[in-house]
N, C-alpha and C positions, 0 to 999 in steps of 0.2 A: 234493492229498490233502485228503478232506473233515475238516473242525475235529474233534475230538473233546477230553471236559471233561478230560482229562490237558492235552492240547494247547493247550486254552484258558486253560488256568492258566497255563503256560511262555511262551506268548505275551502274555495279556494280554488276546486279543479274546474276545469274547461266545461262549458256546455257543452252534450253531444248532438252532435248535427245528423240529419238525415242521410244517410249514404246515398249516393246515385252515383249509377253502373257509369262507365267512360261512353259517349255518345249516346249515352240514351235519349230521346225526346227527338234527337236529330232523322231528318231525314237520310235513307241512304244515297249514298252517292257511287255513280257509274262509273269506272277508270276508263276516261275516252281514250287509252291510248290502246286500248284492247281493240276498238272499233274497226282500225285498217287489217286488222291481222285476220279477225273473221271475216270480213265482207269479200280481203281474199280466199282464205279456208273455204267461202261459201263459194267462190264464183269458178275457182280452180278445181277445187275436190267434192265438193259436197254436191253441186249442180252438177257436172257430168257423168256422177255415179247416180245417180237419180235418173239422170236424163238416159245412158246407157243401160239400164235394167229396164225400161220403159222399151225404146226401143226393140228390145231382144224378145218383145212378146210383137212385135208389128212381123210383115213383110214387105221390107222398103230398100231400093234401090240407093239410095244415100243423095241420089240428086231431084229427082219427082216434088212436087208436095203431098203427092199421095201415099195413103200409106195403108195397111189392111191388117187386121188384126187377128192374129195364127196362135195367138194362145200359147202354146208349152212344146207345138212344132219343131221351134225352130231349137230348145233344146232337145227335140228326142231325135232330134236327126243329128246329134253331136254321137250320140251311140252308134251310129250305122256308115258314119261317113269314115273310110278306111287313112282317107288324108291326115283328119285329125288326130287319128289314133297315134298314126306315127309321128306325128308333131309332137303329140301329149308324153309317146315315150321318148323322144329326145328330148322333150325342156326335161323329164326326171334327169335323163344324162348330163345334162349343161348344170343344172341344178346340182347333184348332188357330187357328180366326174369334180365340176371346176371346187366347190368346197371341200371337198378330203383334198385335192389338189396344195387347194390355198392353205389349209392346214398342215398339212408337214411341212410342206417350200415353207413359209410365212411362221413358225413353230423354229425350226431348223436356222433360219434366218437370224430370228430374233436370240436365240441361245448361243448361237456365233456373234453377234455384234454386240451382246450384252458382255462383255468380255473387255477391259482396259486397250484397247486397239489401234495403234496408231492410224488415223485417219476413220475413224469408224463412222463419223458422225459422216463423211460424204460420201461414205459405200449405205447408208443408211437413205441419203439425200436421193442418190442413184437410182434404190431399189424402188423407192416411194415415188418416183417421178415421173413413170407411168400411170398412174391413177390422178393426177392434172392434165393425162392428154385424153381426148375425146374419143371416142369406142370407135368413131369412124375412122381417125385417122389412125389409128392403130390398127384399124382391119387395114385401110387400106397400106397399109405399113408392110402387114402381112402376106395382102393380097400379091405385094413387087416378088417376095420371097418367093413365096409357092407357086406364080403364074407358070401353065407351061411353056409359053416361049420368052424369051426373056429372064426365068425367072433367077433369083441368083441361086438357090436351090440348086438348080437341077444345071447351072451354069458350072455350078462349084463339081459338081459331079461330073459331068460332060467332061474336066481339066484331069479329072481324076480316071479317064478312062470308059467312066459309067455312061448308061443312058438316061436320056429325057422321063420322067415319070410323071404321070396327069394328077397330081397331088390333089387334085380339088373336083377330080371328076369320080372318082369312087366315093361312098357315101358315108362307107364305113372311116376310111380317112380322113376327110372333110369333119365326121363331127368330131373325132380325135383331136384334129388341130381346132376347131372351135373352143374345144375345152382349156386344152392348152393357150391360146392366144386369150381368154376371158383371164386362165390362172396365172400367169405371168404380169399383165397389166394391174389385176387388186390385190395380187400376194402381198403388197406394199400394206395394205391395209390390216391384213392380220398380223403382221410383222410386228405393225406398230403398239397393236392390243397387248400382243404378248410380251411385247418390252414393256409396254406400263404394268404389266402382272408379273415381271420375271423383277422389276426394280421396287414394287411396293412387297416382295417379302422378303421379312426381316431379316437381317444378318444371322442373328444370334442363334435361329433356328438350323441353318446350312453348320455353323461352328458348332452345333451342340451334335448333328449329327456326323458331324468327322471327329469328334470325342470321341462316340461310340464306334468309330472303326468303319463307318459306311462311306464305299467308293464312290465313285463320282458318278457311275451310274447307277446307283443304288440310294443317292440322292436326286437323283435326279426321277426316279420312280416314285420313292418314297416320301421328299418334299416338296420337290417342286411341283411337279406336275398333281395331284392335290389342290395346292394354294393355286392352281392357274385354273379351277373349275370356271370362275367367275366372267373371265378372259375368252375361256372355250366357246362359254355360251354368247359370249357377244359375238364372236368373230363368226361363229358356224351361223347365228340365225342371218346377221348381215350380208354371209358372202349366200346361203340357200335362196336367199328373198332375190339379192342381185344374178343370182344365175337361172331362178324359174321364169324371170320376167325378160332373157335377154334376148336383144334384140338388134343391137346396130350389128355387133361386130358378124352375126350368122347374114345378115342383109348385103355386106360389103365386100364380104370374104365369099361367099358362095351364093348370094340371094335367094337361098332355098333350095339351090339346087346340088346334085343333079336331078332335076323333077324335083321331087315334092319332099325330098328324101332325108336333109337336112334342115327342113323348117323347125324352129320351134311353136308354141302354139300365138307365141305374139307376131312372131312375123304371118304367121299365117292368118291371124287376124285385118292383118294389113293387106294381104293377097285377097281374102274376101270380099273386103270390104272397095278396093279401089281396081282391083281387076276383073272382080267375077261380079262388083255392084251389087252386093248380098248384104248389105249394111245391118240388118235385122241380126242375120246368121252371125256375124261377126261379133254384135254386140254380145249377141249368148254364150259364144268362145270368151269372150274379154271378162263376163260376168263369172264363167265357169271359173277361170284363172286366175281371178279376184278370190274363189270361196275357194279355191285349193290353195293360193299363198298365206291365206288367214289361218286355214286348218291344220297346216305343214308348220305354219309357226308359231299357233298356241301348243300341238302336241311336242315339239322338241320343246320350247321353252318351259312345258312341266316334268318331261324327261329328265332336261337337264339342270334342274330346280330341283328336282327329287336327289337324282346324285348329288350333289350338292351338299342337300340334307344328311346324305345317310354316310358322307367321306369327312 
């Protein structure tokens, strides 16, 4: 029989009270300090992806106020136009060339530094300290090396006997060294993932597997690499997303050229848009490489989410 304050008295025990849930009755309240973070989210990201898919269905010069409405146009001509095509297969190369890049250099790195080393932490500092200088000035860093007159390249080889080489004017070598100058500059970054994956596993597992007689690279098959799936997947989607979108250092180091032949599809967006005044057509390019960076890296990150599961 439930207490009641007659009952409570004769017995002794407490009255029981009505329970009410914590805040209830209250109205809810806003957390304003959310307000600055969206209205930028909204004015940076959310507004000009709106605003560029809009666009990409127009036929507009980028300076006019006129503008003409082409419907699905200006993406079916992304099929037929031969410039794009090669653009579209060099970003896969910068895309996927610079991240196996980044992943062995930046893998290899990290399993060398992770080691008791005298001085490790400022060969660490070193490697990392490319990725705080800005893509430009790194191409243009680039650009002194490989120029053909001047360049020190081909300076160093000239003392050597050799001759001047147009490093930047064949198409096939230009985007070789793009790939290279992108993997060299963020290797720092994958470096870094794998040193926090190569120090959060546990001792005890490395010591149980040299108990059992396993050499160094046989833990290194058999344990480590394993425990670093988590490490893998960060570092691969990070450095694929930073290589399908690039874009200073292929501007600085070759600006598309020779001809059309080293664009990727962002710089080539830029070509569109401010030299051939295709504003429309551009934005469609920009949209198209929007649903491929989304689609490249939900399938890896279930890929390698799956491995994951099954090691």
């Amino acid at each position: 029989m439930a207490d009641t304050p007659a009952a409570s008295r004769v017995t002794g025990a407490p009255a029981a009270r009505p329970s009410r849930k914590r805040g209830a009755g209250r109205p809810a309240r806003v957390n304003l300090f959310y307000v600055p973070a969206v209205v930028l989210l909204g004015l940076f990201t959310a507004y000009p992806l709106v605003r560029g898919i809009l666009l990409s269905f127009q036929n507009w010069d980028g300076y006019s106020p006129d503008m003409t409405f082409v419907g699905l146009a200006n993406y079916a001509r992304l099929f037929t136009d031969q410039v794009f095509r090669t653009s579209l297969l060099n970003t896969f190369v910068y895309g996927f060339g610079s991240t196996l890049v980044q992943q062995v250099l930046g893998l290899a790195l990290a399993v060398a530094l992770d080691r008791a080393l005298r001085g490790r932490n400022v060969v660490r500092a070193i490697i990392y300290l490319p990725v705080l200088v800005s893509p430009v000035i790194m191409g243009t860093m680039y650009y002194l090396l490989f120029q053909y007159n001047s360049g020190t390249i081909n300076d160093i080889v000239i003392a050597f006997g050799g001759h001047r080489h147009a490093w930047l004017s064949d198409s096939a070598t230009s985007v070789a060294l793009i790939v290279l100058v992108n993997s060299l500059q963020f290797v720092g970054i994958s470096m870094i993932i794998y040193l926090a994956g190569l120090q959060s596993i546990p001792a005890e597992l490395q010591e149980a597997a040299m108990l059992d007689g396993a050499g160094g690279w046989k833990r290194f098959w058999g344990v480590t690499l394993p425990l670093l799936q988590p490490a893998f997947a960060t570092s691969i989607v990070l450095n694929l997303i930073g290589g399908l979108k690039l874009f200073d250092v292929i501007q600085v180091l070759t600006g598309g050229g020779p001809g059309y032949s080293t664009n990727s599809v962002s710089t080539f967006i830029g070509k569109a848009y401010f030299d051939n005044q295709s504003a429309g057509y551009a934005s469609a390019m920009g949209v198209a490489l929007f649903v491929l960076i989304i689609v490249f890296t939900l399938v890896l990150n279930l890929f390698l989410n799956r491995r994951r599961l099954e090691m």
